[in-house]
C-alpha positions as CSV (number, residue, x, y, z in Angstrom):
1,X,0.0,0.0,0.0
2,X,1.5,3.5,-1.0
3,X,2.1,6.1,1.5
4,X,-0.8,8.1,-0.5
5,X,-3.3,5.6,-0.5
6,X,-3.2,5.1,3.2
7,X,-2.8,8.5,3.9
8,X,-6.4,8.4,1.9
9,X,-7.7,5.8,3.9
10,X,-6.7,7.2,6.8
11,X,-8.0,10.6,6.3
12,X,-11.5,8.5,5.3
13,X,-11.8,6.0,8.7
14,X,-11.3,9.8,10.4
15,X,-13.9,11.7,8.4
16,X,-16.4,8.4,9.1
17,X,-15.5,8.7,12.8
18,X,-15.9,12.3,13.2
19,X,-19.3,11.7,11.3
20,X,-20.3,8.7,13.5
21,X,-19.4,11.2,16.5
22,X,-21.8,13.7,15.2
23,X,-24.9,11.6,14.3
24,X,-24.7,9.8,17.9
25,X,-24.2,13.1,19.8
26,X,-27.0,14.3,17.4
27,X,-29.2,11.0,18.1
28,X,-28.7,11.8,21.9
29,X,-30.1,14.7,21.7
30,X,-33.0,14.0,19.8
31,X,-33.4,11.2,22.6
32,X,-33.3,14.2,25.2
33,X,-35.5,16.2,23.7
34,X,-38.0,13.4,23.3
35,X,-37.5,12.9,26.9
36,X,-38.0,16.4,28.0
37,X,-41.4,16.6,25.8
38,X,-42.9,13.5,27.0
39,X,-42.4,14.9,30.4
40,X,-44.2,17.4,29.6
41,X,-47.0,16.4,28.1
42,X,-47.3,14.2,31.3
43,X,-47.4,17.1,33.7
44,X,-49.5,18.8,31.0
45,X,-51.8,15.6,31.5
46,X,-51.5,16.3,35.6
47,X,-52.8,19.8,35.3
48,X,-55.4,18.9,32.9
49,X,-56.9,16.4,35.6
50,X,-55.9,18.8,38.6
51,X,-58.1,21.6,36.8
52,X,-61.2,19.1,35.8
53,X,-61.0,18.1,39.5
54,X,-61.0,21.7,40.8
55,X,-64.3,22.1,38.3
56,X,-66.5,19.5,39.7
57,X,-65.5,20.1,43.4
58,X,-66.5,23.1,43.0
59,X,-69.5,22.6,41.1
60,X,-70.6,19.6,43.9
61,X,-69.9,21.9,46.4
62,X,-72.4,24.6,45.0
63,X,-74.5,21.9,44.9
64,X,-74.6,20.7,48.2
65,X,-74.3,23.8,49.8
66,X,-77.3,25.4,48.7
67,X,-76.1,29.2,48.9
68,X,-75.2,28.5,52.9
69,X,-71.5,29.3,51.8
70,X,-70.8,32.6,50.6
71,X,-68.3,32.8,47.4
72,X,-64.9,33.0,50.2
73,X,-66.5,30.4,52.1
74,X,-67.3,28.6,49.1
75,X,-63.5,28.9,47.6
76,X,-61.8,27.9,50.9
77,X,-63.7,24.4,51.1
78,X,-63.2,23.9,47.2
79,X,-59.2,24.5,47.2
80,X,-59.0,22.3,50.5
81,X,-60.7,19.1,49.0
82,X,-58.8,19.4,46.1
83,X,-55.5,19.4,47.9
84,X,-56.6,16.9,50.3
85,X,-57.4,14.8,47.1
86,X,-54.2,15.3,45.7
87,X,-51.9,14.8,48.1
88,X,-53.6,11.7,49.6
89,X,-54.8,10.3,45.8
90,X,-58.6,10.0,47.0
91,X,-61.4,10.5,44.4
92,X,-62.8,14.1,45.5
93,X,-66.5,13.0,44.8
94,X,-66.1,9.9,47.4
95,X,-65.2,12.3,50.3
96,X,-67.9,15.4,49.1
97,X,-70.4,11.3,48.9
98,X,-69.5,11.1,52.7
99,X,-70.6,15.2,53.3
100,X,-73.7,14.6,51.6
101,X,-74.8,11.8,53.5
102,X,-74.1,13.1,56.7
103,X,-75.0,16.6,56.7
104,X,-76.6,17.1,53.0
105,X,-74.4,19.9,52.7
106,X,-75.0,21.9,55.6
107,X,-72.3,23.6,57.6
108,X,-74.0,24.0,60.7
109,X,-75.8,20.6,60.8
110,X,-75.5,18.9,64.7
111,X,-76.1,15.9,64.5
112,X,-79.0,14.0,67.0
113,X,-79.4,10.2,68.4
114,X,-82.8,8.3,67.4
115,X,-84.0,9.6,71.1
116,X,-83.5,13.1,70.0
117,X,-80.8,14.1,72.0
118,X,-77.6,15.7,70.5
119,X,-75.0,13.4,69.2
120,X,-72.5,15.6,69.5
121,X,-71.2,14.9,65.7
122,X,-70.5,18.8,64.2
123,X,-70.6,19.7,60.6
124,X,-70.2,18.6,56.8
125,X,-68.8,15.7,58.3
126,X,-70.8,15.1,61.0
127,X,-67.2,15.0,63.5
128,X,-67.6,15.2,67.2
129,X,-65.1,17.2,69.1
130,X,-62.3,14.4,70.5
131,X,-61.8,13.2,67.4
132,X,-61.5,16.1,65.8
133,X,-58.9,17.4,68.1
134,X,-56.9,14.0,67.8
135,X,-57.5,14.5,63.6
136,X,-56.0,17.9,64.1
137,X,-52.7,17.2,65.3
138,X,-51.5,15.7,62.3
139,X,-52.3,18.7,60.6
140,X,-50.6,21.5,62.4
141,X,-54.6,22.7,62.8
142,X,-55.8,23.8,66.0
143,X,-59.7,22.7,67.2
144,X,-60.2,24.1,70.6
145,X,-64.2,24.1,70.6
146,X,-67.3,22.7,68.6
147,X,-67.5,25.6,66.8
148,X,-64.6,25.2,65.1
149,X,-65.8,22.6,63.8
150,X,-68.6,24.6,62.0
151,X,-65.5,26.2,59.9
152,X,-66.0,23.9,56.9
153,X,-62.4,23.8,55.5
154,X,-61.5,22.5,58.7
155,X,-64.1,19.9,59.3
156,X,-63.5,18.7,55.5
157,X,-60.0,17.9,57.0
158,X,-60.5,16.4,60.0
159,X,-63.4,14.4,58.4
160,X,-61.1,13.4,55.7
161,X,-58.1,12.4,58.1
162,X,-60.1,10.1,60.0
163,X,-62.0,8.4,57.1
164,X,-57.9,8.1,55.6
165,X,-57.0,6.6,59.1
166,X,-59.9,3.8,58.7
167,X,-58.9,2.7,55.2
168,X,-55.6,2.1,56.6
169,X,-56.7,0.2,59.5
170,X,-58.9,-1.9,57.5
171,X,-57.8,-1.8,53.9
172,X,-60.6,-1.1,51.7
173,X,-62.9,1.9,51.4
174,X,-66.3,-0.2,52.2
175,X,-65.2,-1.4,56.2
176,X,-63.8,2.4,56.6
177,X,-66.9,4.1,55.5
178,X,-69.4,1.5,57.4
179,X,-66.8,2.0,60.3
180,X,-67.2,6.1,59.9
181,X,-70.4,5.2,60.5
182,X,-71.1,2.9,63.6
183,X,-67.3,3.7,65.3
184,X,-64.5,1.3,64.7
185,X,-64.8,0.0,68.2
186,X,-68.3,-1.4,67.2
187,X,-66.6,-3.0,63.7
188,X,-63.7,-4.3,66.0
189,X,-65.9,-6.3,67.8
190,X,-67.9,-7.2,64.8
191,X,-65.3,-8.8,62.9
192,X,-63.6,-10.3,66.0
193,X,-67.0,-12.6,66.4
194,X,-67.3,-12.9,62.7
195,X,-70.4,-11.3,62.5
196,X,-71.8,-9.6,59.2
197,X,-71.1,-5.7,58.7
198,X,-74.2,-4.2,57.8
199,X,-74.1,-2.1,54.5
200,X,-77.1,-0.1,54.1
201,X,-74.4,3.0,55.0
202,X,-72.0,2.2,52.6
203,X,-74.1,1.9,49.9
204,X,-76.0,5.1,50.6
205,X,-72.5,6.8,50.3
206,X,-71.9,5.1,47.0
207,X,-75.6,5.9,45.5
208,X,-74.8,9.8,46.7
209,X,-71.5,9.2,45.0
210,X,-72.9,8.1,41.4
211,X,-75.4,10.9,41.8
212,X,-72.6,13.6,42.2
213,X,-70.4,11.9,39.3
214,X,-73.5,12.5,37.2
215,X,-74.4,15.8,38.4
216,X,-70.2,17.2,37.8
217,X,-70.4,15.8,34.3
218,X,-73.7,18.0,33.3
């Protein structure tokens, strides 16, 4: 082989390698920017979700409330379900299921025993006071009185903490909600002598729930 000829087919292998170089670095970034705009159209997705969310809360919440909540009132109790929702991944609509049933929507409900006399249960979420004030702790809130717990951002979250604390104890949305319901004392003992749990709570939640996943689609 001639010193021109290789000097040739040396200068070629370069010129293929620099070339190689290029379309890989090139490649790589195509991959990168592929990357970066899937990512984005993810957290394009998220917001899409977060602001449909925010819609029907707000629109169940009208609903339900039946012009008892002014428009600040109103606001407060929307933006605190839908970060409740977010940060602990619970359908919205389930938890605004659980306000309609107990208190139909109404702030100031108090909530009464079959004899008549008051249950001591407070608010949206029906709450009595000692639970509330263990609730609170968790969430840096303070709930000194019952009437605190007519403030309906912080009954929401109190409500909402305890209901979270009952699916964790027993695993599944249905025990927790029949459990909100009757005490988890009562279930304990229940399921300990392997009786039945009786559903007709539940399944009122659920029916309120379908209803309000109609009604935020209109």
């Amino acid at each position: 082989m001639t010193i021109a000829v290789f000097a040739a087919l040396t200068l070629a292998i370069a010129a293929f390698v620099g070339y190689w170089h290029m379309r890989n670095g090139e490649l790589g970034e195509l991959a990168k920017q592929e990357a970066e705009l899937r990512g984005d159209l993810e957290q394009l997705d998220t917001w899409g979700k977060w602001t449909i969310d925010y819609v029907k809360i707000d629109k169940v919440v009208d609903h339900l409330s039946k012009n008892r909540l002014d428009s600040e009132a109103r606001r407060k109790l929307t933006e605190q379900i839908w970060q409740i929702s977010r940060s602990y991944s619970l359908d919205p609509l389930l938890i605004l299921a659980v306000v309609a049933q107990e208190s139909h929507g109404n702030p100031n409900a108090r909530g009464r025993m079959k004899s008549g006399k008051a249950s001591g249960a407070l608010g949206l979420m029906q709450i009595k006071l000692e639970t509330a004030q263990k609730m609170a702790q968790h969430f840096g809130l303070r709930v000194n009185t019952s009437e605190d717990l007519l403030k309906p951002e912080i009954n929401v979250t109190v409500g909402t903490a305890y209901l979270i604390r009952l699916i964790g104890k027993y695993g599944s949305w249905k025990d927790a909600l029949i459990a909100y319901n009757l005490g988890h004392s009562a279930v304990d003992r229940m399921l300990e002598k392997g009786q039945a749990l009786p559903t007709r709570y539940y399944e009122r939640v659920i029916s309120k729930y379908w209803d309000l996943a109609h009604l935020s689609f209109l």
